[in-house]
C-alpha positions in Angstrom: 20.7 -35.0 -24.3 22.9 -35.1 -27.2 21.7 -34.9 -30.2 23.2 -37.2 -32.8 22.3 -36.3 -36.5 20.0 -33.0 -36.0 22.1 -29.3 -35.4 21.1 -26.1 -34.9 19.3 -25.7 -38.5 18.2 -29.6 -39.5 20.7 -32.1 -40.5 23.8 -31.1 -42.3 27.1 -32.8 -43.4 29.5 -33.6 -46.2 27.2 -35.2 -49.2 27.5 -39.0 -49.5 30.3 -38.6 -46.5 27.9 -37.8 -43.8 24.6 -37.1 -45.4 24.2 -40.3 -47.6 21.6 -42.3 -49.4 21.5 -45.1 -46.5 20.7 -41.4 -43.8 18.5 -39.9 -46.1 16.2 -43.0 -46.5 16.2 -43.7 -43.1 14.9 -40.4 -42.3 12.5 -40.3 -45.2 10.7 -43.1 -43.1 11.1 -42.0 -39.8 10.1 -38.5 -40.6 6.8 -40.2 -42.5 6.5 -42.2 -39.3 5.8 -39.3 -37.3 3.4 -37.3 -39.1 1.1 -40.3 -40.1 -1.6 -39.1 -37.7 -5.1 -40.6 -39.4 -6.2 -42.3 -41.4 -6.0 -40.5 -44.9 -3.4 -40.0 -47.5 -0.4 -38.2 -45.9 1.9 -36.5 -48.3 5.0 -34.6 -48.1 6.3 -32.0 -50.2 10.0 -31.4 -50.7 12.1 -28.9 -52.4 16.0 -28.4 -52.8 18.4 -25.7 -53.8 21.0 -26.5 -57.0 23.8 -28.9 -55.4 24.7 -31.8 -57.2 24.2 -34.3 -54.2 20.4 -32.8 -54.3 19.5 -35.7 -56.6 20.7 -38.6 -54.6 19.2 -37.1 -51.5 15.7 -36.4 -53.2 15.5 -39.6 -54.5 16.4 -41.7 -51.3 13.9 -39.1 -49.2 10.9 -40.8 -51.6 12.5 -44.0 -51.5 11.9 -43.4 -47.6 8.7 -41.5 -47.5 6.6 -43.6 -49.7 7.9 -46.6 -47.9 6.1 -45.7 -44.8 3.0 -45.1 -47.1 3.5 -40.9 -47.8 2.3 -39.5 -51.5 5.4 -36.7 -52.0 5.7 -33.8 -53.8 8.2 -32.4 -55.6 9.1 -29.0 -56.9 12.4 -29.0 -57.6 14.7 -25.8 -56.7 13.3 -23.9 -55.1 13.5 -21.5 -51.7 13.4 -22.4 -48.2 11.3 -20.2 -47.0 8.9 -21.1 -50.2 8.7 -24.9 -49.2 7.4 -23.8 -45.8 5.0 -21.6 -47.2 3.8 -24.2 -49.2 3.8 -26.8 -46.8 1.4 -25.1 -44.5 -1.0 -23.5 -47.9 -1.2 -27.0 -49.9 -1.6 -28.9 -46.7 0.8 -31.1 -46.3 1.8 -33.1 -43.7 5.3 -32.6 -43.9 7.5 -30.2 -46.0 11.3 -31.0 -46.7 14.2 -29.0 -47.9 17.3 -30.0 -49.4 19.7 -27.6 -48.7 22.9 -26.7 -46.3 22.0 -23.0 -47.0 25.2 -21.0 -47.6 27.7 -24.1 -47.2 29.9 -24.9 -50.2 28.1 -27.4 -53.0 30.0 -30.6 -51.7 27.7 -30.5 -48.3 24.1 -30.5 -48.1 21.5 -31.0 -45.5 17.8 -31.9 -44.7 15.7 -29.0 -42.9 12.0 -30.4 -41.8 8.8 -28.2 -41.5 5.6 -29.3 -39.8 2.2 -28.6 -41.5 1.7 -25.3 -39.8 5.2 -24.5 -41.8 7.2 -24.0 -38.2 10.7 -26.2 -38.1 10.6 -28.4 -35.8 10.6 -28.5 -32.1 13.7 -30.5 -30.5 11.2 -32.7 -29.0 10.5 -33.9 -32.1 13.3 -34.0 -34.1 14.3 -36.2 -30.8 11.5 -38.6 -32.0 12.9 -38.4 -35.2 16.5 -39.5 -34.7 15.2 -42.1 -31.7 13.1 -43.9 -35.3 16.4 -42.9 -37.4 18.7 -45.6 -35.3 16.2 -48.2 -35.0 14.8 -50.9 -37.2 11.9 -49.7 -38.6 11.6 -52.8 -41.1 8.3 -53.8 -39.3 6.7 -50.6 -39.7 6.8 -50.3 -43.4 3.4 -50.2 -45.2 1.5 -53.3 -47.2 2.3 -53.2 -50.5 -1.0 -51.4 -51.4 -0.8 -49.0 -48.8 2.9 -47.6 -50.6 3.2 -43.9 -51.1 3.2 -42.0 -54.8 5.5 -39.4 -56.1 4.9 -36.7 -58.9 6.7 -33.6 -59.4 4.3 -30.5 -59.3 3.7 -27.9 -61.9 3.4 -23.9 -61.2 5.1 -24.1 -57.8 7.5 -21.6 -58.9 4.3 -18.6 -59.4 2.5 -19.4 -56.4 5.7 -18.6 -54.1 5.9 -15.4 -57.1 2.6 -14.4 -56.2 3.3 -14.9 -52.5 6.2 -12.8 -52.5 4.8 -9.9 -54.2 1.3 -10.2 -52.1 3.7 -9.2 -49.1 3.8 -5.2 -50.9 0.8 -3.0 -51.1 -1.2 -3.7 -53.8 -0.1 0.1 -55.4 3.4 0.0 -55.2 5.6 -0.6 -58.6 9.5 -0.7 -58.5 9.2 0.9 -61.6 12.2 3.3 -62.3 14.3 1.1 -60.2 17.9 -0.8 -61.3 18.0 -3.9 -59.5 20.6 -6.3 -59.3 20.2 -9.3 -57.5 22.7 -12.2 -57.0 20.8 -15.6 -56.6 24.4 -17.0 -55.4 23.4 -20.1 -58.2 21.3 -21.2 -55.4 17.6 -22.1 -55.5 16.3 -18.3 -55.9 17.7 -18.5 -59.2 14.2 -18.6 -61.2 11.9 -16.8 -59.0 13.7 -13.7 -57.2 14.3 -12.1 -60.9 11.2 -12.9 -62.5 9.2 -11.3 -59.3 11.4 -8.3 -59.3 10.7 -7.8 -62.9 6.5 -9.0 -62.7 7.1 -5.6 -59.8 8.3 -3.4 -62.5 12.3 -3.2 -61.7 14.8 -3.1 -64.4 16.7 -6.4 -63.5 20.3 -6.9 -63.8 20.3 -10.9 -62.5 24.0 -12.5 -61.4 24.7 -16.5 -59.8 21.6 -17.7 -62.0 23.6 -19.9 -63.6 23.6 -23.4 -61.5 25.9 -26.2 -62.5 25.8 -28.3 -59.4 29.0 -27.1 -58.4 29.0 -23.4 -58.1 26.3 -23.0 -55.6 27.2 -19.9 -53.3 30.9 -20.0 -55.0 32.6 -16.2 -54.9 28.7 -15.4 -55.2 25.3 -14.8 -52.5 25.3 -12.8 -49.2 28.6 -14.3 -47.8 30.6 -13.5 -50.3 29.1 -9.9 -51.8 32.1 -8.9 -53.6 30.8 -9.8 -57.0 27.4 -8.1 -56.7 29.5 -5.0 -55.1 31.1 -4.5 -58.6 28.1 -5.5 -60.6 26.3 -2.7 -58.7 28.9 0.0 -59.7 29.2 -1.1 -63.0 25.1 -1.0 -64.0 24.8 2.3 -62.3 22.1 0.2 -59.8 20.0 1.9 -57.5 20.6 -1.2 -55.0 22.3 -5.3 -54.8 20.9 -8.0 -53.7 22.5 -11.1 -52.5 20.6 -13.9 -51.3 22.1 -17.5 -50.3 22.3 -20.9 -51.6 18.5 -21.4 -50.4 17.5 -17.7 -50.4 16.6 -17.8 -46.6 18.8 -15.0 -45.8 19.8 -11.7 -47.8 22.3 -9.0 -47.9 22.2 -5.6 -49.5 24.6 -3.6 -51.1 23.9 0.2 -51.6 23.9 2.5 -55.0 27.8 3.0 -54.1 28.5 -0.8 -53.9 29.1 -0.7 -49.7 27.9 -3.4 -47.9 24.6 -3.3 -45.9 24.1 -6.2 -43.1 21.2 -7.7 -41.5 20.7 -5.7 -38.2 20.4 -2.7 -40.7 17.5 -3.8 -42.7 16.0 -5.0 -39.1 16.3 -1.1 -38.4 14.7 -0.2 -41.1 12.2 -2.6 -41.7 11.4 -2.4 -37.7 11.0 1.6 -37.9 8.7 1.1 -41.7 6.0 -1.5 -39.2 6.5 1.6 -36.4 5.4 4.2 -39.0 2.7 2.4 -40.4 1.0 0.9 -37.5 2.1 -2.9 -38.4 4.2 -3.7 -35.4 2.1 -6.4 -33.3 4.3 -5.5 -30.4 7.0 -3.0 -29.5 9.4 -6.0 -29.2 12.1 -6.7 -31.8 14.1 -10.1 -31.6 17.5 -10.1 -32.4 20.9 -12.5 -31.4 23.9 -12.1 -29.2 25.8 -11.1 -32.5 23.5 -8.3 -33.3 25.3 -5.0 -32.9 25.0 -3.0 -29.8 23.9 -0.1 -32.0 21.1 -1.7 -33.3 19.9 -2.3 -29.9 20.6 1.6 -28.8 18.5 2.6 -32.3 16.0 0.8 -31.2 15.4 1.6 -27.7 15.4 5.9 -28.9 12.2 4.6 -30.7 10.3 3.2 -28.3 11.2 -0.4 -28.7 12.6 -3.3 -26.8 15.4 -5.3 -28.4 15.3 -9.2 -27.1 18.5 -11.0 -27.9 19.0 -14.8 -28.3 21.1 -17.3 -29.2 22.1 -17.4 -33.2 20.2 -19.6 -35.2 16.9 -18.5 -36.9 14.8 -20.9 -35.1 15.6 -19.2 -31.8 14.7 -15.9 -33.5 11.6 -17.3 -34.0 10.5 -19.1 -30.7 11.4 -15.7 -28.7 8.9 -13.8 -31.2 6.2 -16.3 -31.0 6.7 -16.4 -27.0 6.5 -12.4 -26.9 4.0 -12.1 -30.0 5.7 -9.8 -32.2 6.4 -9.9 -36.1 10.0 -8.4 -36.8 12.8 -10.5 -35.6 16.7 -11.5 -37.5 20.1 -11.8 -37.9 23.0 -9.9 -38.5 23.7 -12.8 -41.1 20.6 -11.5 -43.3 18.3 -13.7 -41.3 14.7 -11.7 -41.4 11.9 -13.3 -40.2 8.3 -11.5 -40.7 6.2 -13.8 -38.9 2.8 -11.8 -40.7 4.2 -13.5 -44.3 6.3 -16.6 -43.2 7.3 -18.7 -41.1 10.8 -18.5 -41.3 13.9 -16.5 -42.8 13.1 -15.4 -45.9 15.9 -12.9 -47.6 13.6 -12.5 -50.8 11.0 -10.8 -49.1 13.0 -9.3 -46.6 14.6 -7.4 -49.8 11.0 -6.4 -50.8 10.0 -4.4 -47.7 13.6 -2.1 -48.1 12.8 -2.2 -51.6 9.6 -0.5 -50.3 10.7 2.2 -48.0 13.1 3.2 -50.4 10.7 3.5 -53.2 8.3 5.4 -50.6 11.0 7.7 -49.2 12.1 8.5 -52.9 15.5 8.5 -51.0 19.2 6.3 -52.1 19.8 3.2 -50.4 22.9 4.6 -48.7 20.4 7.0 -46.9 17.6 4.9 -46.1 19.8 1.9 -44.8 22.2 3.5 -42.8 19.7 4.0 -39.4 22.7 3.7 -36.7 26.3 4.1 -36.4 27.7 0.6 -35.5 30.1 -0.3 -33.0 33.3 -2.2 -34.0 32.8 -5.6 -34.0 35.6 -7.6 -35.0 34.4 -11.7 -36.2 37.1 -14.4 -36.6 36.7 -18.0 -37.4 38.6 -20.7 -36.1 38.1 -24.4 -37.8 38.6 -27.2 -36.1 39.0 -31.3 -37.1 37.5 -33.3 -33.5 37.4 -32.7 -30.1 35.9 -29.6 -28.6 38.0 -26.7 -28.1 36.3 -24.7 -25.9 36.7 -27.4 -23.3 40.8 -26.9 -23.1 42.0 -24.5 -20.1 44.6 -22.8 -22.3 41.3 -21.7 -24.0 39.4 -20.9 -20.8 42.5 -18.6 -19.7 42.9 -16.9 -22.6 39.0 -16.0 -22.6 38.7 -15.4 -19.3 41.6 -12.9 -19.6 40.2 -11.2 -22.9 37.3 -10.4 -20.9 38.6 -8.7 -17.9 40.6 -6.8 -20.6 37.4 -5.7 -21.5 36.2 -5.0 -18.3 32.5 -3.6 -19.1 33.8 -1.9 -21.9 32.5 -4.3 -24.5 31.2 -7.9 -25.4 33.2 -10.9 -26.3 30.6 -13.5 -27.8 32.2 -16.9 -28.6 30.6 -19.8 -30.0 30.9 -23.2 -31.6 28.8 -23.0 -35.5 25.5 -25.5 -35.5 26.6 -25.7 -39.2 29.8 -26.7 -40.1 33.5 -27.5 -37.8 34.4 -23.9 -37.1 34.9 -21.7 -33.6 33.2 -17.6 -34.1 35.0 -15.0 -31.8 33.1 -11.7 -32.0 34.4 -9.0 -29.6 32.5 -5.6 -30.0 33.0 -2.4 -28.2 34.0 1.5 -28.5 37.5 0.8 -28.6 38.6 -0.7 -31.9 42.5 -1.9 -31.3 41.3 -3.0 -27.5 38.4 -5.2 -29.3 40.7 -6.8 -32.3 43.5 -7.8 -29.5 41.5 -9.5 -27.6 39.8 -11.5 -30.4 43.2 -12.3 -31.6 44.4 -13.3 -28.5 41.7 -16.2 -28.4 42.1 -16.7 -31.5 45.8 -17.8 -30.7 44.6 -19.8 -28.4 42.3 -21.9 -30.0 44.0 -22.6 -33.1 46.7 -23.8 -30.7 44.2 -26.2 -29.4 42.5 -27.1 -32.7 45.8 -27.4 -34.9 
């Protein structure tokens, strides 16, 4: 079945084009609709990163949630990752984020959490959009039985206190230069102030939200700015969160880029050393390099790909019981602290081998040499490109060029209009040809 309003990570759209008041409201209610489950008072809490549309969408999300008789909380910016903790910890019914991650400020999006904190299943986000498109005016609640809203104090130093309860109790990031890049994005408050409470010398960049700027030349897509920041403080290490801090990259004392299957290496091989691996299972993607996968496998551990998106991450390490799992993209899920991504205290765990190995960043987060991997984007306006037999040639043909010697991953984003070509292999010209010849195909076909 296809799904109408819900991708790969909630829904997500163009604010006030595709995610408007009118969607929002309706969602608010059949969202409440389908957590009411006794008879108590149900309440929500919902958070939001810095976007301008974030108002409007907040405010039509209450509209919709006390409408079907939910009390709602409200925190204001703050963290993904930090709304499901608190969603499952104040015992809610519900938890909401505002947010479409690291998009640009003029889209926005809706991810939902259950009480135990999890996303949702597709089953019920299924229920959800079946309530979206129907009239729901006869299940609205008596005018007594209407929901309250109230924003909520000190939400900001509980996820603090979370974040740093993740480190032993002894360690201090004391001695430390830390520069972390908020990307104006939700973080923007709590990463620096926990980094400092640990005892790091902060240098803090994109903490400076207008509404407009979220993720703008700033946050893990675009590390360039932190890169130079880096040099010029003389940091020990960068860090570059998103728009809603769910996902994290690191940049080394020398300002070189660090991605997300190396901090799965090391934070995998940190659990292997200490005796916190629940299983000797990591969880990975189809995008995660094949070196990660060969690093693994010399220390004793199996690497389980699957599809990209966080949420699959997350079912394949609750299916095989294990607590490491990511992304290339700075995904990191440690299922013993959260529920999902969260790039803040993914950070905190390399912060913690490095401190412990008294060794630079460049050292302790280079654990494999990668293969080339060559990753191309290819937007589109309608239609489905993948579909067209110019495209199906040119694929087919890239991968006999390949011929075992490599991978060619290609796949439509659950996020936003755009086609990812990712050829990997020993042979970098023989891997960037092939992308580009797809490439050429399907902007042919999406032009």
């Amino acid at each position: 079945m296809v799904r109408k309003h819900f991708g790969t990570d909630g829904i997500r759209g163009q604010a006030n084009a595709v995610i408007t008041p009118e969607l929002a409201l309706k969602v608010g209610m059949a969202a409440g609709l389908t957590f009411l489950r006794g008879d108590y008072r149900h309440r929500v809490i919902i958070g939001k990163d810095t976007r301008l549309s974030g108002y409007m969408i907040e405010n039509a999300l209450v509209a919709g949630f006390t409408a079907v008789g939910m009390d709602v909380l409200l925190t204001g910016p703050m963290p993904t990752p930090a709304i499901a903790m608190l969603t499952r910890s104040m015992r809610c019914d519900l938890g909401v984020m505002i947010s479409a991650s690291h998009n640009p400020y003029d889209d926005n999006g809706i991810k939902l959490f259950g009480p135990d904190g999890y996303k949702l299943s597709d089953e019920i986000e299924r229920e959800i959009e079946k309530l979206i498109d129907s009239d729901l005016s006869k299940r609205l609640a008596k005018s007594p039985a209407l929901g309250r809203a109230k924003r909520i104090e000190g939400a900001h130093d509980r996820y603090v206190e979370f974040a740093k309860r993740t480190l032993p109790r002894n360690l201090s990031l004391d001695g430390l230069r830390v520069v972390v890049d908020c990307a104006h994005g939700a973080a923007y408050k709590v990463a620096p102030e926990a980094l400092w409470e640990l005892g790091a010398e902060v240098f803090p960049i994109g903490v400076e939200p207008d509404g407009f700027n979220i993720n703008r030349d700033c946050g893990s897509t675009v590390p360039e700015a932190l890169s130079a920041k880096v040099r010029e403080m003389r940091a020990d290490i960068g860090i570059a969160l998103d728009g809603d801090a769910d996902r994290v990259i690191i940049v080394d004392e020398k300002g070189k880029e660090v991605d997300g299957d190396q901090l799965l290496a090391v934070i995998a091989e940190s659990f292997k050393e200490d005796g916190r691996l629940a299983k000797p299972v990591i969880v990975g993607t189809v995008m995660s390099n094949l070196g990660l996968e060969r690093r693994l496998e010399k220390l004793g551990l199996k690497f389980v790909r699957t599809p990209v998106g966080d949420r699959y991450v997350l079912e394949e390490m609750r299916k095989h019981e294990c607590n490491v799992g990511g992304e290339q993209s700075g995904h990191i899920i440690l299922s013993d602290y959260t529920t999902t991504g969260d790039g803040f205290v993914a950070a905190l765990q390399v912060l913690a081998v490095v401190k412990k190995s008294k060794r630079p960043v460049s050292e302790v987060c280079h654990r494999f040499e990668p293969l080339p991997q060559v990753l191309k984007n290819v937007r589109y306006k309608t239609g489905k490109p993948l579909d067209d037999a110019k495209v199906k040639t040119a694929i087919a043909s890239a991968e006999k060029r390949l011929d075992g010697q490599g991978r060619l991953v290609i796949r439509p984003s659950g996020t936003e209009p755009v086609i990812r070509v990712m050829g990997e292999g020993a042979d970098r010209d023989l891997v960037e040809a092939v992308v580009d010849d797809v490439v050429e195909a399907l902007t042919k076909t999406a032009a």
